[in-house]
C-alpha positions in Angstrom: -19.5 53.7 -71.1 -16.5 53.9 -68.7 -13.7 55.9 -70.3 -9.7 54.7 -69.3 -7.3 56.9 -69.5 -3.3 56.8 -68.6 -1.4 59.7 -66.8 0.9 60.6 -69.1 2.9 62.2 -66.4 3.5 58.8 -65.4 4.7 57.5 -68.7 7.5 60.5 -69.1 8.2 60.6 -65.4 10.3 56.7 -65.5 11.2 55.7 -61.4 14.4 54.5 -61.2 15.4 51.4 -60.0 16.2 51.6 -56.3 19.4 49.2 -56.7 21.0 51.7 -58.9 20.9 54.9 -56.9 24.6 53.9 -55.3 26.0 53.4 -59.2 24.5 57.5 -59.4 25.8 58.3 -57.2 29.2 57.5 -57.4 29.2 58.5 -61.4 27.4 62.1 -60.2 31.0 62.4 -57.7 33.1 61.1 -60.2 31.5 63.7 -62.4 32.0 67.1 -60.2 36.2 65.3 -59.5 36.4 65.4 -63.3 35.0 69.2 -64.0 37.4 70.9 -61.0 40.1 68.9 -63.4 39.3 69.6 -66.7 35.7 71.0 -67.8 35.4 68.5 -71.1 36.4 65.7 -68.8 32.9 66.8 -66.5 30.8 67.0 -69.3 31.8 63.6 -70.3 30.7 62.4 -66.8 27.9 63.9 -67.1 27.0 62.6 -70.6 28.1 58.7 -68.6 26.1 60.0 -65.7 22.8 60.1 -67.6 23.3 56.9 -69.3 23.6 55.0 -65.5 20.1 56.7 -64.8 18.4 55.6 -67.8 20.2 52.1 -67.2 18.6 52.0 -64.0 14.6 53.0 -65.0 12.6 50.9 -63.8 9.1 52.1 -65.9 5.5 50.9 -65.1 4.2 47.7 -66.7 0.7 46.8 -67.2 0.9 42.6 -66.8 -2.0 40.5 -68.7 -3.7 38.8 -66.0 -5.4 35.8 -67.5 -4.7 32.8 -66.0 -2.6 30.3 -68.3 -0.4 33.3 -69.6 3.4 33.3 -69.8 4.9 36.9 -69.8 8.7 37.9 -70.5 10.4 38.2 -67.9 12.9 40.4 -69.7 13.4 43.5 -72.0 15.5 42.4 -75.0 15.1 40.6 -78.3 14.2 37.0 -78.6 17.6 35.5 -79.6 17.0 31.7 -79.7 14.4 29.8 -79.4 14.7 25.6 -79.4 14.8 22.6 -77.2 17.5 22.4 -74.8 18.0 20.2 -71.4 17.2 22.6 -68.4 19.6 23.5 -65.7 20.9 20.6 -64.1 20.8 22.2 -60.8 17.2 22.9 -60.9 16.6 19.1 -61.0 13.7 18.7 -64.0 15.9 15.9 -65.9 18.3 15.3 -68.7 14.7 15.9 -71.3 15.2 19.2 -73.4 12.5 21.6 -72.7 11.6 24.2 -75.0 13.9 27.5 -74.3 13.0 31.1 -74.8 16.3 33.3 -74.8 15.7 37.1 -74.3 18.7 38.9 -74.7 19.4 42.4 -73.0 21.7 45.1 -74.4 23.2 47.9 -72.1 20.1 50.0 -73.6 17.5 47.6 -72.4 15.6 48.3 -69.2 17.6 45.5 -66.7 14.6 44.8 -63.7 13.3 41.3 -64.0 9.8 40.1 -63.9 8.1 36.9 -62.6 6.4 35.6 -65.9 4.0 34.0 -63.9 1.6 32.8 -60.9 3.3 30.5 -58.7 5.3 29.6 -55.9 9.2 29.6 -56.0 10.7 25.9 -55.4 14.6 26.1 -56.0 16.8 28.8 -56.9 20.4 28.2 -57.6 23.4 30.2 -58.2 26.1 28.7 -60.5 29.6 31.2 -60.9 30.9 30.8 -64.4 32.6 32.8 -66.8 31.2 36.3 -68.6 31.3 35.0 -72.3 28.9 37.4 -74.8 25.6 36.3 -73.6 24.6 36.2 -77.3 26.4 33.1 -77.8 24.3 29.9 -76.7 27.4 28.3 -75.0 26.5 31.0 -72.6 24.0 29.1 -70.2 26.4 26.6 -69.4 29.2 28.6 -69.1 27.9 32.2 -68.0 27.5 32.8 -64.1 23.5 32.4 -63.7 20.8 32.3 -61.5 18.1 29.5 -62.1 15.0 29.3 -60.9 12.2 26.9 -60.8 8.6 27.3 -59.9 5.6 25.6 -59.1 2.8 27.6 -61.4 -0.9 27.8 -60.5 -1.5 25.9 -63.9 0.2 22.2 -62.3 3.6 22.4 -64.6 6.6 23.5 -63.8 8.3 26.7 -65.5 12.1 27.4 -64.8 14.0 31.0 -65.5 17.3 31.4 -65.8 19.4 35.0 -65.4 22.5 34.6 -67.3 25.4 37.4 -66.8 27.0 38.6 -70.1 30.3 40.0 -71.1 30.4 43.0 -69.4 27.4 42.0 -66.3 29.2 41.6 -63.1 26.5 41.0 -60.7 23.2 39.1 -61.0 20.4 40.6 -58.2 17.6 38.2 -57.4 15.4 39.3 -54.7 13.0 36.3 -54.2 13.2 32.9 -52.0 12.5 29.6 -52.1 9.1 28.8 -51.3 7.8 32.6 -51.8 4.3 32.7 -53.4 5.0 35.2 -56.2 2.7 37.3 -58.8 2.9 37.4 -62.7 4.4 40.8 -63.6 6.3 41.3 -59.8 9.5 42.5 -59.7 12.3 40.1 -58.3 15.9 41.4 -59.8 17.7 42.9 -62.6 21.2 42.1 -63.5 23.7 44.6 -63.8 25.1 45.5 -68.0 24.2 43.8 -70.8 22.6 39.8 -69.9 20.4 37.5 -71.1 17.1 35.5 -69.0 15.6 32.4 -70.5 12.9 30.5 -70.1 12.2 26.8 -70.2 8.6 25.8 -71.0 6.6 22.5 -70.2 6.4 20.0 -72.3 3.3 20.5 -74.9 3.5 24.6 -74.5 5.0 26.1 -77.7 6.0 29.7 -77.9 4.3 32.4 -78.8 7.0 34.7 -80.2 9.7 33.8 -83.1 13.5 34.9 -83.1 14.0 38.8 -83.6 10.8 39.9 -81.9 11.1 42.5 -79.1 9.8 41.2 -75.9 8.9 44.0 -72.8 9.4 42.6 -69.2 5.8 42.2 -67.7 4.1 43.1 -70.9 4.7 40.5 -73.6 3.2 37.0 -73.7 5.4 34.7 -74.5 3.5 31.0 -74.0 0.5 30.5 -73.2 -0.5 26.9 -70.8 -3.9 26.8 -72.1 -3.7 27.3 -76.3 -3.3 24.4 -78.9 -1.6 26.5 -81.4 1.4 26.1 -82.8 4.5 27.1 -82.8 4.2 30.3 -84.0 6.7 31.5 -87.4 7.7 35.8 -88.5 9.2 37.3 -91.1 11.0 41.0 -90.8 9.4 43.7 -92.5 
């Protein structure tokens, strides 16, 4: 029998995102400037320094490959979950769709995954305002970044990156009409956001409110079951 194993030098040894070497960089400067004023004042940056690396790790995922499978696209905690109209930029229709929220603290890991196999078909960027996230008038209002792609299964899916009170920038890396891969990288957004993710019609969720979703990892939907929408309780 084949024996699998995983390098845990891998697991403790977390890459960092390559978007937030500049941030390091500039907090690591800031940091030497603050100890040749006042040493406390250094080991404060040093203390802020650390937290911008770990904000920035961007740790191996190992994606569920089965076709049919919706994975988060975020880290974070599944906020709301309900029918909501999509993006009107995205061009679906005025029909609510069933919406995963995934909200993202400043502790979360930020780097967005495709949730699955497809082909990109419209992205859009809306400016808006930087209300908390948390709250739902945040996809209307929020500066965001919608997406809609063609899956491999026929129907449509659509992600949405959503900036939050204290996110400035949203960083999406992919392009209309770009094949992608379930699990692939395409952007993060910078401080504390939220992603969510609109479902076809006849695909329930597979996680309740409160669970802990990991980006690349998590199923959230899945094209192909029958089952219902699924109910928790916290233990």
């Amino acid at each position: 029998m084949k024996v699998h194993e995983v390098s845990l030098l891998k697991v403790v040894m977390v890459p960092i995102n390559r978007a937030g070497w500049p941030f390091i960089a500039i907090f690591a400067a800031v940091t030497l400037v603050l100890f040749l004023i006042w040493q406390p004042l250094g080991w404060l940056g040093v203390i802020l320094t650390a937290w911008c690396t770990y904000f920035f790790r961007d740790p191996r995922r190992i994606t569920p490959t089965r076709e049919g499978l919706v994975i988060s696209p975020a880290d974070g905690i599944v906020q709301m979950i309900g029918r909501v109209p999509p993006p009107k930029e995205l061009d679906m229709g005025d029909e609510p769709l069933m919406r995963v929220s995934v909200f993202m603290n400043v502790f979360n890991v930020h780097v967005n995954r495709i949730p699955m196999d497809g082909e990109i078909t419209k992205i859009s960027y809306r400016p808006g305002k930087f209300v908390n996230a948390s709250l739902d008038k945040a996809s209307v209002d929020n500066e965001r970044m919608s997406i809609r792609m063609k899956t491999k299964e026929g129907p449509d899916l659509a992600f949405v990156q959503i900036a939050g009170l204290v996110a400035r920038r949203i960083k999406c890396d992919i392009v209309e009409g770009q094949p992608v891969s379930v699990g692939q990288r395409f952007g993060l957004i910078r401080f504390g956001s939220r992603v969510d993710i609109f479902l076809p019609d006849g695909v329930e969720p597979l996680v309740v409110c409160g669970q802990l979703t990991v980006a690349g990892e998590t199923v959230i939907a899945d094209f192909r079951s029958q089952e219902k929408q699924r109910e928790g309780v916290a233990q």
